[in-house]
C-alpha positions as CSV (number, residue, x, y, z in Angstrom):
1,X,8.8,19.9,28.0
2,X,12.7,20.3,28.3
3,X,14.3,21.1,25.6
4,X,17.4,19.5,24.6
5,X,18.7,19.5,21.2
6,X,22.3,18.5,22.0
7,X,21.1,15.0,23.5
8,X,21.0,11.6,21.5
9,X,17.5,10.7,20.6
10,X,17.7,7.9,22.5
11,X,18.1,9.8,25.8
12,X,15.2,12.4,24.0
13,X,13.2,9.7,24.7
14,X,13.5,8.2,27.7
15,X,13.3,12.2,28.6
16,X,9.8,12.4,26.7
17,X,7.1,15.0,29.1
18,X,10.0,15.3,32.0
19,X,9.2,19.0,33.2
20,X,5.6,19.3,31.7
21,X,4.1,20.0,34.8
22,X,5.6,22.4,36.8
23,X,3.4,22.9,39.0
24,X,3.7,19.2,40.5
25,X,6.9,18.7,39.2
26,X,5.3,14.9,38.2
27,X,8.0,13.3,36.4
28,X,5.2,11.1,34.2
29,X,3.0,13.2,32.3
30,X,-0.3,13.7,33.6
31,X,-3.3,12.4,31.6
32,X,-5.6,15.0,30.8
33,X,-9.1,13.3,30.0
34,X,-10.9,16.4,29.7
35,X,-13.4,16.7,26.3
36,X,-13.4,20.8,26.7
37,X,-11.4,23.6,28.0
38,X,-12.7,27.0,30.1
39,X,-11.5,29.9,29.1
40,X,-10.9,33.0,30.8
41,X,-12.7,35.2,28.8
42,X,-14.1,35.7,25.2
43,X,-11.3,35.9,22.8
44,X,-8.5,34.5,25.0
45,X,-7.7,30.5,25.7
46,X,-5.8,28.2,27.8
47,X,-4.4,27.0,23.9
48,X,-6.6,24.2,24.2
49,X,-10.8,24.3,23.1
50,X,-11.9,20.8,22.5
51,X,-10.2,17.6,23.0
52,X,-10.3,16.1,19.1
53,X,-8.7,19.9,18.2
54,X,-5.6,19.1,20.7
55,X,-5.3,17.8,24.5
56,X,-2.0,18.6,26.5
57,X,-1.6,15.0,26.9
58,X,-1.5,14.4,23.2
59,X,0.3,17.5,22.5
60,X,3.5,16.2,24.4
61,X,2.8,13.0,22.4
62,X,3.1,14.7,19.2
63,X,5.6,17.3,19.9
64,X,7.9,14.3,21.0
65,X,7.4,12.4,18.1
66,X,8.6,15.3,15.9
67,X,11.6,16.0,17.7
68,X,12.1,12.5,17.3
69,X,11.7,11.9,13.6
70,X,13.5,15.9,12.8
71,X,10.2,17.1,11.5
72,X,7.8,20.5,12.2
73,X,4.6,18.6,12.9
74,X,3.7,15.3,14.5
75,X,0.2,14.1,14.8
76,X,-1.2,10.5,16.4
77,X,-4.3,8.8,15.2
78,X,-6.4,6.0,16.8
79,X,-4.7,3.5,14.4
80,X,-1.9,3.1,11.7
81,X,-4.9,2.6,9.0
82,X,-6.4,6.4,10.7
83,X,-3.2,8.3,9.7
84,X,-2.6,6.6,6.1
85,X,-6.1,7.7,5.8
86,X,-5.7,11.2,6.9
87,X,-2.9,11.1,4.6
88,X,-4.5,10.0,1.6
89,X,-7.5,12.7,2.5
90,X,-4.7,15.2,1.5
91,X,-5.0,14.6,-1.9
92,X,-8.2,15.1,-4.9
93,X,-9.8,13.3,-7.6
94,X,-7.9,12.7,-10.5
95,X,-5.1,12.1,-8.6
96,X,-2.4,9.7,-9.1
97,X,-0.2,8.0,-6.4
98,X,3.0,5.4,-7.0
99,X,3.0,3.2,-4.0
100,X,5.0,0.2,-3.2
101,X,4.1,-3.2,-4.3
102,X,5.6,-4.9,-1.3
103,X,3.3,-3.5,1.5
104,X,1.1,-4.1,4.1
105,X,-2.5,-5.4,3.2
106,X,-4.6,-3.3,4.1
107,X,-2.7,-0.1,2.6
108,X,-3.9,-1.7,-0.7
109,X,-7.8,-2.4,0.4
110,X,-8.2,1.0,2.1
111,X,-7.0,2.5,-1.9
112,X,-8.3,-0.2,-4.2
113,X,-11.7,-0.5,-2.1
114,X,-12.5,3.1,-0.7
115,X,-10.2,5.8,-2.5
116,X,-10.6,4.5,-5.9
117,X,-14.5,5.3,-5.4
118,X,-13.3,9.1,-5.1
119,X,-11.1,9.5,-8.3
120,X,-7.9,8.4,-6.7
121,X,-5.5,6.4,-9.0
122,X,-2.7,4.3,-8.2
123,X,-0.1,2.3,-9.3
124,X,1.8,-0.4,-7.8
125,X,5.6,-0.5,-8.7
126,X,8.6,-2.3,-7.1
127,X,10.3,0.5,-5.3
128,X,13.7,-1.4,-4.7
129,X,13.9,-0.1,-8.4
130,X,14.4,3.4,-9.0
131,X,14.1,3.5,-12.7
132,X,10.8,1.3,-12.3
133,X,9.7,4.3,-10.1
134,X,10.6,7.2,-12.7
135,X,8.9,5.1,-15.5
136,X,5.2,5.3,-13.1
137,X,5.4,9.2,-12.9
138,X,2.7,10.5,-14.7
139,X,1.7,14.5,-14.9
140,X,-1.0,13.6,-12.6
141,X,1.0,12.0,-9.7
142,X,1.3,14.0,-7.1
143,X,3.2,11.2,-4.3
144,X,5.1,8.4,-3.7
145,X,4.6,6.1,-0.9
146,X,7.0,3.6,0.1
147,X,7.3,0.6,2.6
148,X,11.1,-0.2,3.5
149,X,11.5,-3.0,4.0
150,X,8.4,-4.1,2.6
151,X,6.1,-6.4,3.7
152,X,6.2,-9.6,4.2
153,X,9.2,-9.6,1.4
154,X,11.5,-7.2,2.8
155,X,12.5,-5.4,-0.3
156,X,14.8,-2.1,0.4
157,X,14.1,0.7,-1.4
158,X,16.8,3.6,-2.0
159,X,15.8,6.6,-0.1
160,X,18.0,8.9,-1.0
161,X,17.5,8.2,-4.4
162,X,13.7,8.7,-4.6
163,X,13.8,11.4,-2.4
164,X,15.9,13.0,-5.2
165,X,13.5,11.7,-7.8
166,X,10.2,13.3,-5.9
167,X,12.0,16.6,-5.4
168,X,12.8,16.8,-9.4
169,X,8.9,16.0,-10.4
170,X,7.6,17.6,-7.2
171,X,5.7,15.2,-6.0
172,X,5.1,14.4,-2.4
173,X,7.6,11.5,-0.5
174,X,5.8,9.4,1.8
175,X,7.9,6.5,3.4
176,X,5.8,3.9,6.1
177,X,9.1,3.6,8.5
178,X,6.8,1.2,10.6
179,X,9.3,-1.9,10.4
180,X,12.4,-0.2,11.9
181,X,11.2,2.9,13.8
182,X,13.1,6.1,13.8
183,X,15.9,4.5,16.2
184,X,17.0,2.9,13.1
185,X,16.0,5.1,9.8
186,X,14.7,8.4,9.5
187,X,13.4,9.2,6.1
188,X,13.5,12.9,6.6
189,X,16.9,12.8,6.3
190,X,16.5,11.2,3.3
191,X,14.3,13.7,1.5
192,X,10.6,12.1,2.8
193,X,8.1,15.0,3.5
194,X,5.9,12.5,5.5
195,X,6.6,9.5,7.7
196,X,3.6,7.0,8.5
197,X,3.3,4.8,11.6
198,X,1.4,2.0,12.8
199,X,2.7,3.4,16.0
200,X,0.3,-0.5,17.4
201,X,4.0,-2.6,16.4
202,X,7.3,-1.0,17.6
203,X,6.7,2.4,18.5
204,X,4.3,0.9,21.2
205,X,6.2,-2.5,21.7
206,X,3.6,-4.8,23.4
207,X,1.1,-5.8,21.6
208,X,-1.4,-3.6,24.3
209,X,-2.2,-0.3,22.1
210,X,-3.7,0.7,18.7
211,X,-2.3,3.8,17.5
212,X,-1.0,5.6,13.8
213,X,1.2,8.4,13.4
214,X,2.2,11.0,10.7
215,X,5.2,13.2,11.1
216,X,5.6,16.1,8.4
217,X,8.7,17.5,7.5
218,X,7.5,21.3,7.1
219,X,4.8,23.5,8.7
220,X,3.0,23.9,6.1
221,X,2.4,20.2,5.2
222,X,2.0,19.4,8.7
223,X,-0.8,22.3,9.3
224,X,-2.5,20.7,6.6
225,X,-2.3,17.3,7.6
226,X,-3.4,18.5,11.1
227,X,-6.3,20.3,9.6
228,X,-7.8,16.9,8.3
229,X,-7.0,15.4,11.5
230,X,-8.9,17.5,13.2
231,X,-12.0,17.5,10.5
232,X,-12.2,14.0,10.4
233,X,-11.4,13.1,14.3
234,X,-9.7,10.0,14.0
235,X,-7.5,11.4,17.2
236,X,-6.0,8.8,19.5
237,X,-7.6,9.7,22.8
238,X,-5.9,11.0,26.3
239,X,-5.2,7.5,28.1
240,X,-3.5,6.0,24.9
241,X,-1.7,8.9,24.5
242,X,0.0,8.6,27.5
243,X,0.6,4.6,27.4
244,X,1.9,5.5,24.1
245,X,5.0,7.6,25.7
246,X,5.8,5.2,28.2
247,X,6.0,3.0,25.7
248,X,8.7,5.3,23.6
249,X,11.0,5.7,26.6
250,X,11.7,2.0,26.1
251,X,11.9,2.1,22.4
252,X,15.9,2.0,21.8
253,X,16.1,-0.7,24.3
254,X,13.6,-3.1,22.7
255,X,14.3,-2.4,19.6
256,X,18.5,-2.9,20.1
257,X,17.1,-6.5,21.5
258,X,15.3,-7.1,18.5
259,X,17.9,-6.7,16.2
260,X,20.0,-8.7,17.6
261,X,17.6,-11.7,18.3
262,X,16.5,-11.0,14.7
263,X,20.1,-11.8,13.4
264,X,20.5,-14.8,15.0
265,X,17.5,-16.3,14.1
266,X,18.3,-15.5,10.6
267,X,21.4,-16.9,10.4
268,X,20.1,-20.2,12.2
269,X,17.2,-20.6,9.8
270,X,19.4,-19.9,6.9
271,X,21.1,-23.3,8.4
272,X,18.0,-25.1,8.0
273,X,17.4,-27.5,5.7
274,X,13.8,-27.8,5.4
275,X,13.5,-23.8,5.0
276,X,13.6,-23.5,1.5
277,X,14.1,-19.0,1.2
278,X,14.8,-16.5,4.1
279,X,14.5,-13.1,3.7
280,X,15.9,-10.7,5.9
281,X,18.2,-7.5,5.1
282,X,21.0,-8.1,7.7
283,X,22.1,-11.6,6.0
284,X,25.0,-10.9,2.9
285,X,23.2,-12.5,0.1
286,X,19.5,-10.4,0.5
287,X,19.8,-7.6,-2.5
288,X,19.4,-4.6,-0.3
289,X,21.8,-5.7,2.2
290,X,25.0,-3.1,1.6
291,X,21.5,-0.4,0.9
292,X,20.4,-1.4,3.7
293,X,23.8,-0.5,6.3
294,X,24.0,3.0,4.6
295,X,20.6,4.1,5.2
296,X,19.8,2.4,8.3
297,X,21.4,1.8,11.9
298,X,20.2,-2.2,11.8
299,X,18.3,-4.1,10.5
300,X,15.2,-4.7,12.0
301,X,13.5,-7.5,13.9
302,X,11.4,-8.6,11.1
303,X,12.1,-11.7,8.7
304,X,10.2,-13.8,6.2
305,X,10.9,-17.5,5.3
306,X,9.6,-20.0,2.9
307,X,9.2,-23.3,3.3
308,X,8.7,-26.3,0.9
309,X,5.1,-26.8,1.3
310,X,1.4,-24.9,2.2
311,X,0.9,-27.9,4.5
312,X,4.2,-27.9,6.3
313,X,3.7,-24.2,6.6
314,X,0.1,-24.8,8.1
315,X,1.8,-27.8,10.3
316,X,4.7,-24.7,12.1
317,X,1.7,-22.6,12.9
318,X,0.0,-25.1,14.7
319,X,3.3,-26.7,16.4
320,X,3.9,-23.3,18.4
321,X,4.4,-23.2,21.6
322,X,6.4,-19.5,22.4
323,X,5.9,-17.7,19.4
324,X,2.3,-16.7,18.9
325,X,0.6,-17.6,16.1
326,X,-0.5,-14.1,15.4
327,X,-1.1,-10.9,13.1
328,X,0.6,-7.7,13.7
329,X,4.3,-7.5,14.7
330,X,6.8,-5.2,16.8
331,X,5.8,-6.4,20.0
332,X,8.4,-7.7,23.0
333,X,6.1,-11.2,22.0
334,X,7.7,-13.0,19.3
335,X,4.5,-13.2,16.9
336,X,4.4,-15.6,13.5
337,X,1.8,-15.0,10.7
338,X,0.8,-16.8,6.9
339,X,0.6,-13.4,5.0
340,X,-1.3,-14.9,1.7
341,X,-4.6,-15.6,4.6
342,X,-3.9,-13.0,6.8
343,X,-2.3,-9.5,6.5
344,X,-2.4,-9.5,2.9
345,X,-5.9,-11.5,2.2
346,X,-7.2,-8.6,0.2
347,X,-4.3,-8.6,-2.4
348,X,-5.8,-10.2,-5.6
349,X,-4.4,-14.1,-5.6
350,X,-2.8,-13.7,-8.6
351,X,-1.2,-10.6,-7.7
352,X,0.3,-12.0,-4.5
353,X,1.4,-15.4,-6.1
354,X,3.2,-13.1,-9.0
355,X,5.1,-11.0,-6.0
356,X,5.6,-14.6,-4.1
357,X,3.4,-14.1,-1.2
358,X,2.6,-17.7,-1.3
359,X,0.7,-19.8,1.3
360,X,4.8,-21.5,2.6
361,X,5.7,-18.3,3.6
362,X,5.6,-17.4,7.3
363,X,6.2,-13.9,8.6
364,X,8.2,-13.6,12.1
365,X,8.4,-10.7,14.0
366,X,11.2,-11.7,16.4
367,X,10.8,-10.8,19.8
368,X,13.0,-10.0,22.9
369,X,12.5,-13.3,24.8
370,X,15.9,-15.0,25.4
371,X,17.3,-16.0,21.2
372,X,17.6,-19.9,23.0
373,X,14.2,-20.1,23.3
374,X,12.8,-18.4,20.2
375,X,15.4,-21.1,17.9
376,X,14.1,-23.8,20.2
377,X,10.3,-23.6,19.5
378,X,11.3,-23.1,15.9
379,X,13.5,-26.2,15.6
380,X,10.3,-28.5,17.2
381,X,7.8,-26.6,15.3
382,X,9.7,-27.4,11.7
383,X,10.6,-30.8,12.5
């Protein structure tokens, strides 16, 4: 692959696997399906063995995707839940991890269901607050992992600041950038050591692939990290691999789109009088708004709004015509969710009606169809 360190990333991308193959001169990157590798004699290789170990497709994957983010290592898994658990492989029993209370469902069912059976501990803390964060650190915590913005709330967490807090207690930074993509924030900068991916919502953009990623700042993390992906075999194989960077060389595009259908949206529901909360970091009044423009490009394409009742909420879902009444999010589709019975089921009732993740409020990931027609099935659907 070309190297070219004095390009934007955005043209990095769009330049992902150009000169790969020189012996074609293929200007897409070939898929290499093969599960094993001859080599030309004993004690030398080609660099590759066995496909789960690394495949040239992949490779170009993965070494793009470190470039990308300003890390040593980049490594793709079959999903986002593969590389949070690779990740959380990495540490032992006894162990004690601060994670964010405003995240993704099934982060919290793959630690309070699986890793609490091996000795893991945790504690959930509201990252948007530094201080709350110092007050978890124990002698045995050994990482912080944060979601910003956080899901389905959209909470902003300072970056630099516990980036600064991790390096001082020497614990491992971990920071799921999976709602704005590294065209918009990249936690390395920001003193992360890892950065976590459902690589299935923006970084593949339509709603076609399942993939996860982990990017490590330094080698030695990263070789790590890439030994227990290759112990455990949760790889994302050849063909994905490929869809996967076709995907990225439209990633700045989409996501510019997005952002800007995202705003308007916002601003329109914020207008509307039978929305009773909006949440969404590029309006004024949301808390991490000003936090949000110095660690960030934009703002993202995701929102959150409440309305006044369960049934009126139930009543939108089932008035949809473009949106898609639908789990995940990041896709060019414009895709609408109820959180509390979906994407964050497995969060104790009590514990998602005490962070507000109530059964009126509806998640939107805001596609790139025209803004016109994303207000318009919104304005029938909550009449």
């Amino acid at each position: 692959m070309k190297k070219a360190d004095h390009f934007t990333k955005e043209t990095n991308l769009i330049q992902l696997g150009v000169g790969f193959d020189d012996k074609t001169g293929a200007i897409s990157v070939p898929i290499y399906p093969s599960a094993t590798y001859r080599h030309p004699e004993v004690g030398k290789s080609t660099g590759y063995d066995y496909t789960r170990s690394g495949n040239p497709t992949r490779q170009v994957l993965e070494n793009g995707l470190a470039e990308l983010e300003g890390g040593s290592r980049g490594l793709v898994f079959s999903s986002g839940m593969a590389a949070l658990t690779t990740f959380f492989l990495h540490f032992s029993q006894g162990d004690h991890l601060i994670v964010s209370e405003d995240l993704y469902g099934g982060t919290y069912r793959v630690l309070d269901q699986i890793f609490a059976n091996f000795g893991l501990t945790v504690s959930y803390v509201n990252t948007t607050d530094t201080e709350a964060v110092a007050a978890a650190i124990s002698n045995q915590t050994r990482a912080l992992l944060v979601e910003t913005p956080g899901n389905p709330l959209l909470g902003i967490s300072d970056l630099a600041a516990l980036g600064k807090l991790c390096q001082q207690h020497e614990i491992l930074f971990a920071v799921d950038n999976t709602f704005l993509s590294p065209i918009l924030q990249r936690p390395l900068e920001f003193g992360a050591d890892v950065v976590i991916y459902s690589a299935t919502k923006y970084l593949g953009g339509h709603n076609d692939l399942c993939a996860g990623v982990l990017v490590a700042r330094d080698e030695e993390l990263g070789e790590k990290l890439y030994f227990l992906q290759n112990s455990t075999g949760a790889i994302l194989p050849p063909f994905d691999c490929w869809l996967l960077l076709r995907s990225l060389k439209t990633l700045a595009l989409r996501i510019d789109q997005h952002c800007k259908n995202a705003m308007v949206v916002a601003k329109w529901l914020e207008q509307q009088p039978k929305v009773t909360e909006i949440y969404y970091p590029g309006l004024k009044q949301h808390p991490g708004h000003e936090l949000s423009k110095n660690q960030a490009k934009d703002f993202g394409g995701m929102l959150s709004f409440r309305v006044s009742t369960a049934e009126h909420a139930r009543a939108v879902l089932k008035r949809l015509k473009l949106i898609s009444f639908a789990e995940s999010l990041g896709g060019v589709e414009s895709l609408m969710t109820l959180p509390a019975i979906q994407t964050h089921a497995d969060i104790p009732k009590a514990e998602r009606e005490r962070l507000g993740i109530c059964e009126r409020l509806l998640r939107l990931s805001v596609g790139t169809e025209s803004v016109e027609d994303i207000i318009a099935d919104l304005q029938q659907a909550l009449a």
